[in-house]
DOMARPA-444712 format. One record per residue: residue in three letters; x, y, z of N, C-alpha, C in turn. Coordinates in steps of 0.05 Angstrom, whole numbers, padded with zeros to 5 digits, always signed. Layout:
REM DOMARPA-444712
ALAXYZXYZXYZ
...
//
This chain:
REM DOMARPA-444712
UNK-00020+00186-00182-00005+00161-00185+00012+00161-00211
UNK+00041+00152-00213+00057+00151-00232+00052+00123-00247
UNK+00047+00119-00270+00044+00097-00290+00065+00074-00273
UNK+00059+00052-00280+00067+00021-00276+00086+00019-00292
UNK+00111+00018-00277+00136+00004-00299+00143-00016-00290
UNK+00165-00027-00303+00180-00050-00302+00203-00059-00304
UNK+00218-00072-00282+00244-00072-00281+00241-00100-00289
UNK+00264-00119-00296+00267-00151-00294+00294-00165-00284
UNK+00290-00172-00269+00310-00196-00248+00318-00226-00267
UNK+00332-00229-00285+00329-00254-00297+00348-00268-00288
UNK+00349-00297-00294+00364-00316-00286+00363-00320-00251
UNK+00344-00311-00236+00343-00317-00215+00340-00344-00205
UNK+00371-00360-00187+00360-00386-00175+00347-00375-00152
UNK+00327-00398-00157+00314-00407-00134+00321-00427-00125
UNK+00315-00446-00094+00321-00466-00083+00302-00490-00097
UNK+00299-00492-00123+00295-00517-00131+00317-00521-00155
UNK+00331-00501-00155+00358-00501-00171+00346-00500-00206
UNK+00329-00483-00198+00327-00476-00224+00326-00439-00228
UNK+00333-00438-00253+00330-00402-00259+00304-00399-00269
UNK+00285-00363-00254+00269-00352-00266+00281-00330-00267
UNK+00262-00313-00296+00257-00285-00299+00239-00272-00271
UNK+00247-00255-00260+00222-00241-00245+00227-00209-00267
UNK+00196-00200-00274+00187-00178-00282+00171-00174-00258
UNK+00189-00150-00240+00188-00132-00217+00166-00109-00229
UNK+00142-00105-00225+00130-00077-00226+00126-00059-00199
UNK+00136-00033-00210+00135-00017-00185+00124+00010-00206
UNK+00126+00033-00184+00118+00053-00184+00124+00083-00174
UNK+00141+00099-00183+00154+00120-00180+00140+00147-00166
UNK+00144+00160-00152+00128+00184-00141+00148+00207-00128
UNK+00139+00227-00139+00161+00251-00126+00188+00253-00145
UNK+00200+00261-00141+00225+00271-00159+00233+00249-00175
UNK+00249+00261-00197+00248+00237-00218+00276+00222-00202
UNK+00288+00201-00213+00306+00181-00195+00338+00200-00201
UNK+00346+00198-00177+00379+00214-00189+00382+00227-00179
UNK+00355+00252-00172+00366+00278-00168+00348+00286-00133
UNK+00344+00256-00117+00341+00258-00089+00339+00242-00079
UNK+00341+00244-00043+00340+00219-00038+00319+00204-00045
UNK+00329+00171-00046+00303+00146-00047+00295+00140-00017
UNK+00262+00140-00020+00259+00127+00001+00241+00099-00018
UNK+00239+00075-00003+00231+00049-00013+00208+00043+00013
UNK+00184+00051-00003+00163+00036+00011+00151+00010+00009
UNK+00147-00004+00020+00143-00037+00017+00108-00038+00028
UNK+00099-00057+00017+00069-00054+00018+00064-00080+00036
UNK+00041-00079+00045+00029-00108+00057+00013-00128+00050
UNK-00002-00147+00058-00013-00174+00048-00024-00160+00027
UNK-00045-00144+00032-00063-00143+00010-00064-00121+00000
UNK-00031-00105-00003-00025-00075-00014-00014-00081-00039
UNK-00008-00064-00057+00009-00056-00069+00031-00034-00084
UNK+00031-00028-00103+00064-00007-00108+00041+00022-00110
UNK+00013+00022-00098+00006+00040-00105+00003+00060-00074
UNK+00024+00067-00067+00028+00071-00038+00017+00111-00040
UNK+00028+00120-00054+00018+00148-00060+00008+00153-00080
UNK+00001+00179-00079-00030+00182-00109-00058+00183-00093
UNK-00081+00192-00108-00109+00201-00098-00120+00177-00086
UNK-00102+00152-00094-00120+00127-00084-00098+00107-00070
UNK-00082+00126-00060-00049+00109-00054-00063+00096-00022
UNK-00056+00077-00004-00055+00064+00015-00040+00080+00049
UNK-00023+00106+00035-00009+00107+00041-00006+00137+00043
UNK-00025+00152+00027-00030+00188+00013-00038+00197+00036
UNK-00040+00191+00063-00040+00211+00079-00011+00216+00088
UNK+00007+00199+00089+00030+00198+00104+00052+00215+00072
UNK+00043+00203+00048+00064+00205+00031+00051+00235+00006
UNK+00065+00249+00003+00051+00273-00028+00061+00301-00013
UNK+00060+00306-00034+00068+00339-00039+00059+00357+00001
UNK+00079+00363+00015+00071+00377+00030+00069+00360+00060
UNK+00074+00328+00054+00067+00316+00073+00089+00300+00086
UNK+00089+00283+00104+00104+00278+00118+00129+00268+00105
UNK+00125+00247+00087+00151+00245+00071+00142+00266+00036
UNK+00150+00279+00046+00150+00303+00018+00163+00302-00003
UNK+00139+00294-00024+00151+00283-00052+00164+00305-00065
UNK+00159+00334-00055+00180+00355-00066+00208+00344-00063
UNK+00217+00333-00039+00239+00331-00026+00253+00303-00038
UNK+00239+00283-00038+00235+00253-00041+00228+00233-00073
UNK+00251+00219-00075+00240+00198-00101+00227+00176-00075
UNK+00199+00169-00082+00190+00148-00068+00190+00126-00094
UNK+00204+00102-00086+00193+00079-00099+00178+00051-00093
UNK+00160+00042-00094+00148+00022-00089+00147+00001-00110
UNK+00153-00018-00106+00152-00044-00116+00131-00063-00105
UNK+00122-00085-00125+00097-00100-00116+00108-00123-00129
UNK+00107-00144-00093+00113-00170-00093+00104-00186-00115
UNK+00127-00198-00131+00119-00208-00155+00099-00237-00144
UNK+00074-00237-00164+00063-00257-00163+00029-00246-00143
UNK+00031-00214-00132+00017-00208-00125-00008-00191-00142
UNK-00009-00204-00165-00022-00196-00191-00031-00167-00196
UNK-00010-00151-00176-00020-00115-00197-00011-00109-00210
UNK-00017-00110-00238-00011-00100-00261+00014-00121-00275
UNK+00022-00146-00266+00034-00162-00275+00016-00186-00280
UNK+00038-00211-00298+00025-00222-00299+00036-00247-00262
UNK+00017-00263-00262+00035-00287-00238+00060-00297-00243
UNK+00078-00295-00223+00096-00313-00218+00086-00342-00236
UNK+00105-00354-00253+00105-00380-00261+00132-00399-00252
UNK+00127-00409-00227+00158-00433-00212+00139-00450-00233
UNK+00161-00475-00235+00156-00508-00238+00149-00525-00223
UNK+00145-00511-00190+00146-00520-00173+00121-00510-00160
UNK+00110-00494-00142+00096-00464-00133+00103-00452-00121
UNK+00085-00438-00109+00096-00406-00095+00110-00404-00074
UNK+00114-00427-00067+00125-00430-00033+00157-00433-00031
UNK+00167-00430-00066+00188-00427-00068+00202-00408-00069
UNK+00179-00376-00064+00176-00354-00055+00187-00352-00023
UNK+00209-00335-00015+00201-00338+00007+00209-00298+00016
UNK+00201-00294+00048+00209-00265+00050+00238-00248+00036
UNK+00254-00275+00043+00284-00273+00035+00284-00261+00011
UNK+00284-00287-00013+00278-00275-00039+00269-00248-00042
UNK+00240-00253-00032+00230-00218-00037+00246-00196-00034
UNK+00270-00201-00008+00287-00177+00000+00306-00168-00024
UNK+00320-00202-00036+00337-00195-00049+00327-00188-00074
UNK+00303-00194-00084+00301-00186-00113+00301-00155-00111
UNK+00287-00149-00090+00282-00119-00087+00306-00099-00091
UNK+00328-00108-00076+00356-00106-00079+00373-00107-00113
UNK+00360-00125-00124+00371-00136-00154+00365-00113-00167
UNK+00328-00110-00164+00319-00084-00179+00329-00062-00177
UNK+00331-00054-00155+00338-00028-00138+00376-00025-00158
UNK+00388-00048-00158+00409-00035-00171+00408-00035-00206
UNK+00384-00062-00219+00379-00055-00243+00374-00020-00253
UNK+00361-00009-00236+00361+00026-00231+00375+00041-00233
UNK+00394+00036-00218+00422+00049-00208+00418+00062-00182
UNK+00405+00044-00163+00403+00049-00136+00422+00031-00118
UNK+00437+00052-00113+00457+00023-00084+00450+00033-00048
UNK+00441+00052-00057+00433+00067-00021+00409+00069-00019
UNK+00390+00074-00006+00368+00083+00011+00372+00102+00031
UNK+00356+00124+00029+00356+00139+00050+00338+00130+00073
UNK+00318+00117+00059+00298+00100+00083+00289+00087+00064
UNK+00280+00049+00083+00267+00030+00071+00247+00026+00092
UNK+00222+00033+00086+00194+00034+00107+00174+00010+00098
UNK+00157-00002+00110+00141-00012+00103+00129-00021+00131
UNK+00100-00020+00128+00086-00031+00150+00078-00069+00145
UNK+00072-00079+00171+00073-00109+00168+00084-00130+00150
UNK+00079-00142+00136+00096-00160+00116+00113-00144+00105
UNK+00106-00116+00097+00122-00094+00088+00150-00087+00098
UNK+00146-00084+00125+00166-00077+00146+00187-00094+00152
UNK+00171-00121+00145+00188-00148+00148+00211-00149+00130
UNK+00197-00138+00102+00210-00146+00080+00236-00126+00082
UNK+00230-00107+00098+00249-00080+00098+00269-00094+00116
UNK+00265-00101+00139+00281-00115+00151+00305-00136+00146
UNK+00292-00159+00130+00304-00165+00119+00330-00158+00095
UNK+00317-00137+00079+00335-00115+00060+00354-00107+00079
UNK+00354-00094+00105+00370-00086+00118+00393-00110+00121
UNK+00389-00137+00128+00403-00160+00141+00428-00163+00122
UNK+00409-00165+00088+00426-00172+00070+00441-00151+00058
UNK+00439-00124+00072+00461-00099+00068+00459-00089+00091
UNK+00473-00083+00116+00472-00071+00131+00480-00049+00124
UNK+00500-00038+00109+00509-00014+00103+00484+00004+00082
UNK+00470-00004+00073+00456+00008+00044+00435+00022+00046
UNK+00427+00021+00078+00393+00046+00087+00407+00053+00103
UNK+00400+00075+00099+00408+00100+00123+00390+00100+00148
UNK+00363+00097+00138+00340+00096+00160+00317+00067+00158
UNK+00331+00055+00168+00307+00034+00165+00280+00031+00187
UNK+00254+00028+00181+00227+00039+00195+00212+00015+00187
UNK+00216-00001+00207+00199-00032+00205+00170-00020+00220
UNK+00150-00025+00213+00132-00018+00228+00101-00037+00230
UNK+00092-00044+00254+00078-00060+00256+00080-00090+00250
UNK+00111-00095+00247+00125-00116+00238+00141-00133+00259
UNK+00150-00156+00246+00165-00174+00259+00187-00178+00242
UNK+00211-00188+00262+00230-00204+00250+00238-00230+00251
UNK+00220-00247+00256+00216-00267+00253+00190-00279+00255
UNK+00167-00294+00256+00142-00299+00249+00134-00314+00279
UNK+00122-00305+00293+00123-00323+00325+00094-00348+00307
UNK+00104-00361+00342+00078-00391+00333+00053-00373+00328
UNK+00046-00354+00344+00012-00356+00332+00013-00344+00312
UNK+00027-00325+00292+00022-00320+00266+00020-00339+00251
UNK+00050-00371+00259+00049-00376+00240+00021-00402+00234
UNK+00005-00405+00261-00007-00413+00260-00040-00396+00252
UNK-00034-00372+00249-00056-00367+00239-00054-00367+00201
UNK-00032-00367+00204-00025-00376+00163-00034-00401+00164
UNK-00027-00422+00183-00041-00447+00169-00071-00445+00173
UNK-00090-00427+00184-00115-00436+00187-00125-00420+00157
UNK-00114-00396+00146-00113-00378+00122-00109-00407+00104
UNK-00087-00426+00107-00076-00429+00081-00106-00454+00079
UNK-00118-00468+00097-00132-00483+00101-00162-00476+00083
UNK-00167-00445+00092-00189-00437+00081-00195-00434+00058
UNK-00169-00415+00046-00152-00413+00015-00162-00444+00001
UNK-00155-00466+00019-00150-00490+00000-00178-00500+00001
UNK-00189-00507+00020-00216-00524+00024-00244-00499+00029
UNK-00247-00479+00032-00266-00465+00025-00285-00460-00001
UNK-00311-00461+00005-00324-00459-00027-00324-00431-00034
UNK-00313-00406-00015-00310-00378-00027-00276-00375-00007
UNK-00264-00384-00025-00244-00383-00010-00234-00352-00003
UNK-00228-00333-00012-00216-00310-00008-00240-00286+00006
UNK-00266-00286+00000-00285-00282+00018-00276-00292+00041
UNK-00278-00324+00059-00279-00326+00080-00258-00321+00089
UNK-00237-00332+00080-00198-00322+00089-00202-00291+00097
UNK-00212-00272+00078-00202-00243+00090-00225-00244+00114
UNK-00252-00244+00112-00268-00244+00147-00247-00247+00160
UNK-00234-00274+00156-00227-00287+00184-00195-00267+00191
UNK-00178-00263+00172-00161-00248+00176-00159-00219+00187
UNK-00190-00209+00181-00195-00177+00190-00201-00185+00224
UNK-00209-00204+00234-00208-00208+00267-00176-00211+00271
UNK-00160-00212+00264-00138-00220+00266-00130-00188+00266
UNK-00131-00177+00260-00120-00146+00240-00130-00128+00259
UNK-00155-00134+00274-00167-00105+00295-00167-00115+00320
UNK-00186-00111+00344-00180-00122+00364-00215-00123+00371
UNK-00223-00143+00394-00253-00139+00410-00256-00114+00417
UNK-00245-00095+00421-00250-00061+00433-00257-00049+00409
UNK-00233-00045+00395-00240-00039+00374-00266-00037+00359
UNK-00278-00064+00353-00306-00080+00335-00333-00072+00366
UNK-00325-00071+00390-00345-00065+00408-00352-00026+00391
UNK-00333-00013+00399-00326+00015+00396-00346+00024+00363
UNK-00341+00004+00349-00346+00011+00322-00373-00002+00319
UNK-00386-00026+00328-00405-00030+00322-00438-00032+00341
UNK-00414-00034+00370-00440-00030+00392-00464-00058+00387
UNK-00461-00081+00377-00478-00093+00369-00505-00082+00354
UNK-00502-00066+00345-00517-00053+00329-00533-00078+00305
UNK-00552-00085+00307-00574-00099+00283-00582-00090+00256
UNK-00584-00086+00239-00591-00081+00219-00612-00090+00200
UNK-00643-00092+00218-00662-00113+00199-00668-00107+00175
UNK-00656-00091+00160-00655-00087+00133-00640-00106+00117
UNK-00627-00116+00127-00601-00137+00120-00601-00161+00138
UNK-00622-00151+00155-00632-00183+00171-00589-00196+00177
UNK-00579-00181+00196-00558-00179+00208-00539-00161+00215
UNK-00523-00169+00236-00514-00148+00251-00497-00134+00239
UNK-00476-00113+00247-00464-00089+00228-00438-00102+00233
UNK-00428-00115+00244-00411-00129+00244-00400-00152+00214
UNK-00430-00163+00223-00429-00183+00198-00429-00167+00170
UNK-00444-00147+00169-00444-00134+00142-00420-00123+00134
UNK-00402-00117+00149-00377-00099+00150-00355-00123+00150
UNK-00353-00142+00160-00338-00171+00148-00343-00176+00123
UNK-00369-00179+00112-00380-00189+00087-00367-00173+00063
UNK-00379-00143+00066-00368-00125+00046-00336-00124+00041
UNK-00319-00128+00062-00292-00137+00057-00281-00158+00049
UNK-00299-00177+00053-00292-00199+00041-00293-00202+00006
UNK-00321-00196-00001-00333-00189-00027-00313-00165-00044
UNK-00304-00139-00024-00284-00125-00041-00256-00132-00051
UNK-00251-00151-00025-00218-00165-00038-00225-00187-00065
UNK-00249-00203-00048-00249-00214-00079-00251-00204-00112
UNK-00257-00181-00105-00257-00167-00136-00228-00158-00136
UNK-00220-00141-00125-00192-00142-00134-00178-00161-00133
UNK-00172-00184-00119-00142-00197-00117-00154-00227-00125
UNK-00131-00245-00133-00132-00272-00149-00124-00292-00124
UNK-00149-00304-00121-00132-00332-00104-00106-00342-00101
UNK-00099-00342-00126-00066-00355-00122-00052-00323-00106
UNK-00056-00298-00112-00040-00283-00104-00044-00286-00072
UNK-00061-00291-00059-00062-00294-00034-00047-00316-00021
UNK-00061-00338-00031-00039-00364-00031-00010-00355-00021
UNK-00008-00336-00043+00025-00327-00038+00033-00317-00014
UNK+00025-00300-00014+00024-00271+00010+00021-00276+00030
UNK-00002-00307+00025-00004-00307+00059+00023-00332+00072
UNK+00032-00341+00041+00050-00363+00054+00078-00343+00064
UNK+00080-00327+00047+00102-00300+00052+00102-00298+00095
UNK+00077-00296+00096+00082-00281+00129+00095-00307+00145
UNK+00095-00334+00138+00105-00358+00150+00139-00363+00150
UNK+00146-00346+00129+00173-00348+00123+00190-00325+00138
UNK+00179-00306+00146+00196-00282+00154+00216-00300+00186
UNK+00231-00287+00174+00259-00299+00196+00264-00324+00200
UNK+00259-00335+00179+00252-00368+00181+00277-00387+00196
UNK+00298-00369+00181+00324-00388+00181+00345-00365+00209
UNK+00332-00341+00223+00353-00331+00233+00351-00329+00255
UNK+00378-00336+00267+00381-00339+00299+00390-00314+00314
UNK+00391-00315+00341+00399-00288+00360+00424-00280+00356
UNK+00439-00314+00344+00471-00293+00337+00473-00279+00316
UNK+00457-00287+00288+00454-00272+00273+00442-00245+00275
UNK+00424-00235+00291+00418-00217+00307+00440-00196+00311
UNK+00450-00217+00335+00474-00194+00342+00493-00187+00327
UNK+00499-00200+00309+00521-00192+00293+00511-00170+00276
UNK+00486-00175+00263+00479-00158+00254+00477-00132+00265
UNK+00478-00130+00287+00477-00113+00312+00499-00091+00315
UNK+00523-00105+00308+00548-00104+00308+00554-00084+00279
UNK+00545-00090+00263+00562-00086+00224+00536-00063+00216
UNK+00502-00060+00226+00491-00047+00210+00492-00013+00217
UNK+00493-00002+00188+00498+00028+00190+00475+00043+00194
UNK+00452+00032+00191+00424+00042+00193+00421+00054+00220
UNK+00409+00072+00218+00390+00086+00239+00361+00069+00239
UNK+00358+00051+00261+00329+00041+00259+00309+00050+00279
UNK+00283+00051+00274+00266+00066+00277+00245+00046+00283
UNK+00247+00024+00303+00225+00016+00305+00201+00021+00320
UNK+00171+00017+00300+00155+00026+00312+00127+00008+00317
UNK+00119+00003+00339+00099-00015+00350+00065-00009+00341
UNK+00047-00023+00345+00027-00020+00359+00022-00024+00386
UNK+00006-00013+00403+00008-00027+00431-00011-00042+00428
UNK-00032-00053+00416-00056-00075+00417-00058-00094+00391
UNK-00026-00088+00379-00024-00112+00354-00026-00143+00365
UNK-00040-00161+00353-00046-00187+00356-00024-00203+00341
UNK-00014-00190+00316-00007-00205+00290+00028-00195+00291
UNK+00032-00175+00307+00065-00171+00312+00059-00156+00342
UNK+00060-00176+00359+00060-00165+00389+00073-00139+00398
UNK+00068-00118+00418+00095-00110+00427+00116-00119+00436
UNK+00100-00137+00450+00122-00154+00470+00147-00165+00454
UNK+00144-00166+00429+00152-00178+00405+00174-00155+00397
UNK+00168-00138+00386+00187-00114+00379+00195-00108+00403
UNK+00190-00104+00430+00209-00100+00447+00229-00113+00450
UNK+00227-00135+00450+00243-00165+00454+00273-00159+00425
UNK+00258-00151+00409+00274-00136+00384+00289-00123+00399
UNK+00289-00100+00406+00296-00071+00407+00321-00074+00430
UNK+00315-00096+00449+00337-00107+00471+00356-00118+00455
UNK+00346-00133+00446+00369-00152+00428+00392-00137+00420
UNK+00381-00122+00390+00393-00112+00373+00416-00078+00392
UNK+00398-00067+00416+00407-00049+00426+00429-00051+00445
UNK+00441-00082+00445+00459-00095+00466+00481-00077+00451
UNK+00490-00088+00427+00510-00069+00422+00503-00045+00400
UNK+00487-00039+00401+00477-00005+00374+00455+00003+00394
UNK+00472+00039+00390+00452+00050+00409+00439+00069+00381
UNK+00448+00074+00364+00424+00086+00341+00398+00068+00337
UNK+00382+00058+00351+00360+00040+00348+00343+00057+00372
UNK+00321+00066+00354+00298+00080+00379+00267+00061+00374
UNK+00251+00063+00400+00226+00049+00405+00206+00062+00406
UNK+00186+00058+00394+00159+00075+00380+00134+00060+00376
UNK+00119+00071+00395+00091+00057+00406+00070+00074+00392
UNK+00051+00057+00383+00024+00074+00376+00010+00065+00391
UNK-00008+00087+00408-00028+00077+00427-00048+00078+00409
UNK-00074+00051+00411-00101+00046+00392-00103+00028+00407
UNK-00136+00035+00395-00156+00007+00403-00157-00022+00386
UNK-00151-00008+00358-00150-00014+00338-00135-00036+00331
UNK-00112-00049+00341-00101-00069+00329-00080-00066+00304
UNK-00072-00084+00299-00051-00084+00283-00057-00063+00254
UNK-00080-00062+00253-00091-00040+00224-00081-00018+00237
UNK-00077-00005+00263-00073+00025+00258-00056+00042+00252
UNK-00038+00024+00237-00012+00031+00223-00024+00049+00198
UNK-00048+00028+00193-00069+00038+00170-00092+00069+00176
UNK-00094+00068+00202-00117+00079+00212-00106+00106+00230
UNK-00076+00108+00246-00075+00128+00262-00048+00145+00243
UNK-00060+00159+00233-00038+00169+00214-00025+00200+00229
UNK-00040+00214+00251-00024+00227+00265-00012+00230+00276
UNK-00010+00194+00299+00013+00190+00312+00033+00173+00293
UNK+00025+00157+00267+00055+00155+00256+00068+00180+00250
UNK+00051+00204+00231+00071+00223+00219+00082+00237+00249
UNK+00077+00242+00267+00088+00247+00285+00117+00232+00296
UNK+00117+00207+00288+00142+00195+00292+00161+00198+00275
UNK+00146+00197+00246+00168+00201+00220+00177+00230+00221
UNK+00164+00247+00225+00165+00276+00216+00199+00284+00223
UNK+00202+00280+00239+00240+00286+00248+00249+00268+00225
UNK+00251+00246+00218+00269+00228+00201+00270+00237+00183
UNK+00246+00244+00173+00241+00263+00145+00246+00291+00135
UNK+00250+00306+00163+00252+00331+00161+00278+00333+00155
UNK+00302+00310+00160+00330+00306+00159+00339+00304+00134
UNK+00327+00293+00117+00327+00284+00081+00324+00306+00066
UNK+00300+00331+00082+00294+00349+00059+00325+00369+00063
UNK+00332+00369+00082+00357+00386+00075+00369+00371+00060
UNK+00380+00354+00059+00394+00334+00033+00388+00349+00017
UNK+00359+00336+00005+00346+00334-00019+00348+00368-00036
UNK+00352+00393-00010+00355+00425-00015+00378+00421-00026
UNK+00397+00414-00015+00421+00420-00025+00433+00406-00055
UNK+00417+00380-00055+00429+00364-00091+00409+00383-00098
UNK+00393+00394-00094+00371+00406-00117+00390+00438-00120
UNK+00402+00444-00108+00420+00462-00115+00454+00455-00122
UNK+00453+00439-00128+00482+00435-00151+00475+00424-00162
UNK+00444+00414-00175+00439+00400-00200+00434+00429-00210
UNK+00423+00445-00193+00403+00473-00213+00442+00490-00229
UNK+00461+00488-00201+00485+00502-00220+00493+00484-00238
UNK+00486+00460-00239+00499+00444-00262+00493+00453-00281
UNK+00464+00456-00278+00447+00458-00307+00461+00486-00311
UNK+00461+00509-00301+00469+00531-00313+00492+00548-00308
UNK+00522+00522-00309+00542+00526-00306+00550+00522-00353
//
């Protein structure tokens, strides 16, 4: 893992017409910035900028030798301000709901050029991640080369957004609030096959309850040690906002102007971003762009196996990626004659 830096976004309005500072922390991996392509990984509800490294979210798909190959690759990740890793919270005058996916896209964008980043070779991220990439794409069509929404939506259907209000409910009126919120969110995240497959009703009178329950519990108990109530608050109001304000014509137009190669890719047993959902995508946007391809993971698993089936994603990425490292051969050879011209 590469140390925690810090970019800052200042004077940002927000829609209560006031300016903040955002102090953006992210996290660098693979070649230093300049001398390859960027790819921009975006993290999910309860991820952050720590996507590669021995304890990355992300270290099977991303490191030395692997599917996106940090030999080849500057990976950068950034972590949703206000999602307390390694920063301090977001402070509005208002709260967090003045947060919305949007913002997130563009600050990402702000940073990305505080850098001296104006392109992407790819902007990836799974679920809220993917969203957020999406959106990045809307507000530059020209600026990713490969955009890879995955296990995501582009806009938030009724039952997500009604499973944010039963989250935001628990968050508020619960006496362990972030304990019970994640239980209830991990049924949301896998599927009944799945939890049959894995636990068989299996008992445990050692624990005087079933393996089910113990395996909810322990997840519940581990988020609460890492993550802060209010950061959830946030995150979870984040998944309510995605596509809040955009219509089919905006769609198509976008349809029309973006230079990206997109790469969208499904679950087939996601609860929380349907297929039926990304297909419904894939028609839309493919009315007029035929650079848009459709990519199914077969699981039992549910919307996690973005998290869980890492052979059939690198199997989807592995071409996109294999495309960059020739890039990445060739600047690494007129930086090497620079240096010894």
């Amino acid at each position: 893992m590469d140390r925690l830096r810090t970019v800052t976004v200042r004077n940002y309005r927000l829609s209560d017409d006031n300016f903040y500072d955002f102090d953006l922390s992210f996290q660098l991996f693979g070649r230093p910035l300049h001398t390859a392509p960027v790819v921009l990984v975006n993290h999910a509800l309860t991820g952050n900028s720590g996507a590669a490294g021995p304890n990355g979210w992300w270290k099977e798909l991303i490191g030395e030798g692997k599917t996106i190959g940090l030999e080849n690759y500057t990976v950068i990740a950034f972590d949703v301000p206000g999602n307390g890793f390694g920063s301090d919270p977001v402070r509005l005058n208002a709260d967090y709901r003045l947060l919305t996916v949007k913002v997130i896209a563009d600050l990402y964008w702000k940073a990305l050029d505080e850098l001296g980043i104006d392109h992407l070779f790819a902007a990836i991220g799974g679920s809220l991640g993917g969203s957020i990439a999406w959106e990045m794409a809307f507000q530059k069509p020209d600026a990713i080369e490969n955009l890879i929404p995955v296990a995501c939506g582009l806009k938030a259907s009724d039952w997500l957004i009604g499973n944010v209000l039963v989250q935001d409910e628990i968050l508020n009126h619960s006496e362990n609030p972030i304990e019970t919120a994640r239980k209830h969110a991990m049924l949301l995240y896998r599927t009944p096959v799945s939890f049959d497959l894995k636990f068989n009703r299996k008992f445990q009178p050692e624990e005087n309850q079933y393996a089910v329950e113990s395996w909810l519990n322990y997840h519940g108990k581990a988020l609460k040690n890492r993550f802060s109530l209010d950061a959830y608050k946030l995150m979870n109001h984040l998944l309510k906002t995605i596509g809040e304000d955009l219509t089919e014509e905006e769609i198509l137009n976008f349809s029309k102007v973006s230079q990206s190669k997109i790469h969208l890719v499904a679950v087939e047993t996601d609860y929380m971003f349907t297929k039926e959902e990304q297909k419904e995508i894939y028609r839309l946007i493919r009315r007029n762009k035929y650079n848009i391809g459709y990519h199914e993971i077969s699981s039992v698993h549910g919307h996690d196996a973005f998290l869980i089936e890492y052979e059939q994603l690198s199997s989807i990425l592995k071409e996109i990626f294999s495309a960059g490292t020739k890039i990445s051969e060739i600047r690494k050879t007129r930086i090497a004659a620079l240096h010894s011209a």
